[in-house]
C-alpha positions as CSV (number, residue, x, y, z in Angstrom):
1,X,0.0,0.0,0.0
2,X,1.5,3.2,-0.8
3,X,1.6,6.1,1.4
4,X,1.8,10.0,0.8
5,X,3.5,11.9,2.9
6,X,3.6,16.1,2.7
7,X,6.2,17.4,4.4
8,X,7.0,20.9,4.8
9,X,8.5,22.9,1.8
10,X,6.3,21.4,-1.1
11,X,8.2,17.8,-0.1
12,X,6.2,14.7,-0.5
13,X,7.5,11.5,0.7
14,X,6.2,8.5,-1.0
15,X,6.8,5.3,1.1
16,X,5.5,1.7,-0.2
17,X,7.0,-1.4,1.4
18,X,9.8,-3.0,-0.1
19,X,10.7,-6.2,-0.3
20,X,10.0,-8.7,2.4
21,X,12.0,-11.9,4.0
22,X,10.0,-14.7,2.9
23,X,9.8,-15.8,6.5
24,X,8.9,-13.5,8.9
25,X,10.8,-14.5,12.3
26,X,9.5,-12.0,14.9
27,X,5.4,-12.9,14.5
28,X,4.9,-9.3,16.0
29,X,6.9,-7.9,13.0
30,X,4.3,-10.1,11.1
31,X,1.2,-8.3,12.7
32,X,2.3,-4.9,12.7
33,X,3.4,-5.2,8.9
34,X,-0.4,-6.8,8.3
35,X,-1.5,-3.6,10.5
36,X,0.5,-1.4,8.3
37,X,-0.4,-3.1,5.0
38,X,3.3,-4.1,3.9
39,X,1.7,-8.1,4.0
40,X,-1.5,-8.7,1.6
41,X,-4.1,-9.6,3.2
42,X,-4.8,-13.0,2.2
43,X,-1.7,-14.1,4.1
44,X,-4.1,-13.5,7.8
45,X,-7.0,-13.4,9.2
46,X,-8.3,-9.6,9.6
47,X,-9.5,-9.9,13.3
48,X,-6.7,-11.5,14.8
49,X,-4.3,-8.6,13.1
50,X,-7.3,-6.3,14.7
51,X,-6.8,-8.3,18.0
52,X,-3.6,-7.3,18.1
53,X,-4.1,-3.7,17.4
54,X,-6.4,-3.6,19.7
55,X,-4.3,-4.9,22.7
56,X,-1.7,-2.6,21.8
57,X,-3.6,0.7,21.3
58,X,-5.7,-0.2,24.6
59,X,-1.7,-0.6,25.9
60,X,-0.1,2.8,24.6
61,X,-3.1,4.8,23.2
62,X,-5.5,4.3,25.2
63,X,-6.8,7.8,25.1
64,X,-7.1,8.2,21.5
65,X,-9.3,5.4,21.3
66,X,-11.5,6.8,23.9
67,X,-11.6,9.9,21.5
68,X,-11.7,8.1,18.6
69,X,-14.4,5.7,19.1
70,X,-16.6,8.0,21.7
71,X,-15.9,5.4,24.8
72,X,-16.6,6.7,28.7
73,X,-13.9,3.7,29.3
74,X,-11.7,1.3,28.1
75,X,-12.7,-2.1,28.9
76,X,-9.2,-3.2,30.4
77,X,-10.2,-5.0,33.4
78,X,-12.1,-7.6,31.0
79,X,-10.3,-10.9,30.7
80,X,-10.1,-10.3,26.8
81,X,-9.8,-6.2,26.6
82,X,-8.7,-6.4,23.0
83,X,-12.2,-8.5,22.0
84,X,-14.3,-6.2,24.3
85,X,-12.9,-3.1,22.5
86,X,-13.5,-4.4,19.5
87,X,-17.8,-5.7,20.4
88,X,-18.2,-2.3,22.1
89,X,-16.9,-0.2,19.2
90,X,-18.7,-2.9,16.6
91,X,-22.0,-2.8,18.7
92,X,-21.7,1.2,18.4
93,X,-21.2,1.4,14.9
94,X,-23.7,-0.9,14.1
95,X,-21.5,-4.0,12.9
96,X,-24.1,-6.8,13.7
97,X,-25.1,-9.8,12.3
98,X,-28.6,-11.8,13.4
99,X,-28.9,-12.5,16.7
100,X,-27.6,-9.2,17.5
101,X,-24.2,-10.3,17.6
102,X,-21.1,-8.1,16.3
103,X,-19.9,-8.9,13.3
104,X,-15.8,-9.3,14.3
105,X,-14.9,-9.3,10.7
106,X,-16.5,-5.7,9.7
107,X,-15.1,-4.0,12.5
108,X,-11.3,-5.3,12.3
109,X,-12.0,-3.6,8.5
110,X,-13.4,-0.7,9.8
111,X,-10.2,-0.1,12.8
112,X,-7.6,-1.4,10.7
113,X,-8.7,1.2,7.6
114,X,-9.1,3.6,10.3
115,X,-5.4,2.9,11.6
116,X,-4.0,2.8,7.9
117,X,-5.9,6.1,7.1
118,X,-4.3,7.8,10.1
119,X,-7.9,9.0,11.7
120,X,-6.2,8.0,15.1
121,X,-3.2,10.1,14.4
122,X,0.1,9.5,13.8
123,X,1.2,5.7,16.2
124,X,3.7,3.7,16.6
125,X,3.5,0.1,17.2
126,X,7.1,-0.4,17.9
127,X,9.9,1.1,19.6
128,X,13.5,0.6,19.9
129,X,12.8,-1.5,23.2
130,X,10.4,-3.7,22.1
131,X,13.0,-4.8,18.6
132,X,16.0,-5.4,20.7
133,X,14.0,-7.5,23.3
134,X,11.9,-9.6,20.4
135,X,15.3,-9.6,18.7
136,X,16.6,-11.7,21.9
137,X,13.4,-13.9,21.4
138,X,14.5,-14.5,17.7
139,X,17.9,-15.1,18.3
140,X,17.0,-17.7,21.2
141,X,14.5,-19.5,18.9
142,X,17.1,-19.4,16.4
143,X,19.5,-21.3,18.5
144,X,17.3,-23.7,20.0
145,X,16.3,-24.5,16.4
146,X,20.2,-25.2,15.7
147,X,20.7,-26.9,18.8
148,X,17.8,-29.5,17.4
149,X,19.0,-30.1,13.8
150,X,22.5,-30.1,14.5
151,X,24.0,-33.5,15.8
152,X,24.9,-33.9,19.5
153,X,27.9,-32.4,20.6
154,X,30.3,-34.2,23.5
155,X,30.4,-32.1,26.8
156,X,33.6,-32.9,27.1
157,X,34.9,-31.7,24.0
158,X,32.6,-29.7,22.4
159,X,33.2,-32.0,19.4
160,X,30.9,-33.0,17.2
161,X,29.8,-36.4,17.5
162,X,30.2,-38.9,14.5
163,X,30.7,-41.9,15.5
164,X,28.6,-44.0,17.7
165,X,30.5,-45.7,21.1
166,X,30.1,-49.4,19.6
167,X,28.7,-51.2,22.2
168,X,28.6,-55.1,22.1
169,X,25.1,-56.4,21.7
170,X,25.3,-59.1,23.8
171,X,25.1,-56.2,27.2
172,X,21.2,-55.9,26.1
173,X,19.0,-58.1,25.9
174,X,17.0,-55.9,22.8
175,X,18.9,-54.7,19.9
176,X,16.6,-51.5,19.7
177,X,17.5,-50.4,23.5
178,X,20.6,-50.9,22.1
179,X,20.4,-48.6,19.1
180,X,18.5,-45.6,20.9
181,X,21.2,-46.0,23.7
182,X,24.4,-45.5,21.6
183,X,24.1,-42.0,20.4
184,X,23.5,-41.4,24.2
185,X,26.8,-43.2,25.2
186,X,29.3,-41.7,22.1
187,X,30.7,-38.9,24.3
188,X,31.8,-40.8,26.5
């Protein structure tokens, strides 16, 4: 989605996403580039990317959605704050479906376009904090991921290991407690 932005002096900036890692590693990058636009939309689900708005607006803007949306409170002593927000803002705005019931998927429309369209002023849903910490997360996923497709390594030695400790047979009585036991005992 491409944005226009006038700055002062006749300037206009025109920013557009660029091009995106294939896999997303940090899911809240994910959601806030859904939020933003920069992923198409048939890659989620519109209300959980509204979800997720919601919880963070209700976090850091809470007063702009009490503006915004007309509320004498924000609901966030309810054990789902973000869904609550969203029912009392879809209820107002007339977002229901038979039965009276709000229809979740007209409102995460209507607050995400609302969010894209800047009619809650200028946000930001990330900060230099929040990148280096979920950066931390990413890198700790990252080497629990290596730590489970690399092969073993001997405490000893920090060596890889390659070859099983040959064991005779004949010690157990099954040859399979045998052959999930000798990767185990190659270290030693």
């Amino acid at each position: 989605m491409l944005q226009r932005i006038k700055l002062e002096d006749g300037i206009t900036l025109f920013d557009s996403p660029g091009m995106l890692w294939p896999n997303i590693e940090n899911e809240h990058s994910g959601y806030r580039l859904a939020i933003t636009g920069g992923i198409k939309e048939t890659a989620f689900e519109l209300p959980d990317i509204a979800s997720y708005a919601a919880e963070y607006l209700l976090t850091h803007y809470p007063q702009r959605l009490k503006e915004r949306y007309q509320l004498d409170e924000i609901p966030l002593h309810d054990p789902f704050p973000d869904v609550a927000f969203l029912e009392t803002v879809g209820r107002d705005r007339g977002c229901l479906v038979s039965g009276g019931q709000v229809d979740l998927d007209k409102i995460s429309r209507i607050l995400i376009t609302e969010i894209r369209d800047g009619q809650l002023g200028a946000l930001t849903f990330e900060t230099p904090e929040m990148m280096e910490q979920e950066l931390q997360q990413v890198d700790i996923k990252r080497e629990q991921k290596r730590l489970k497709t690399s092969p073993p390594r001997c405490p000893q030695t920090k060596e890889k290991q390659t070859q099983p400790l040959t064991l005779p047979a004949s010690e157990y009585e099954d040859e399979k407690v045998h052959a999930q036991l000798s990767p185990l005992l190659s270290c030693g």
